[in-house]
N, C-alpha and C positions, 0 to 999 in steps of 0.2 A: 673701681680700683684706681690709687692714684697714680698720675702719670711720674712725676715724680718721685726719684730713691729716698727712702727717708733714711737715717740715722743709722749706724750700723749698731748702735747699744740698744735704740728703741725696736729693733729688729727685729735681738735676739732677746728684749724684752717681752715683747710679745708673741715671741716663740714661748719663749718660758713659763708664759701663763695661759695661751693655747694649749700646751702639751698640759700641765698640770690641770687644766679645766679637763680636759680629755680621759685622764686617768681617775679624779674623781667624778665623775659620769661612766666610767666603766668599772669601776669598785662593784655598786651593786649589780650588776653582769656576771662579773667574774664569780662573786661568792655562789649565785645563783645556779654559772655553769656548773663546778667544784660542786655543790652539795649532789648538781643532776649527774656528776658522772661516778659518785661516792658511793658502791653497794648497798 
């Protein structure tokens, strides 16, 4: 981890594509659970 604050744009840049990396890695999850709780 760096000791140093970096940037406050390249921050919440790569906020941005942590969370969106996040979301498609849990797509196939999601549709997975939804079919397991679907009668």
């Amino acid at each position: 981890m760096p000791t140093k604050k970096p940037a406050p744009e390249t921050e919440s840049a790569s906020f941005v594509s942590t969370y969106t990396l996040l979301i498609i890695l849990s797509i196939p999850r999601i549709k997975r659970l939804r079919r397991t709780l679907q009668p």
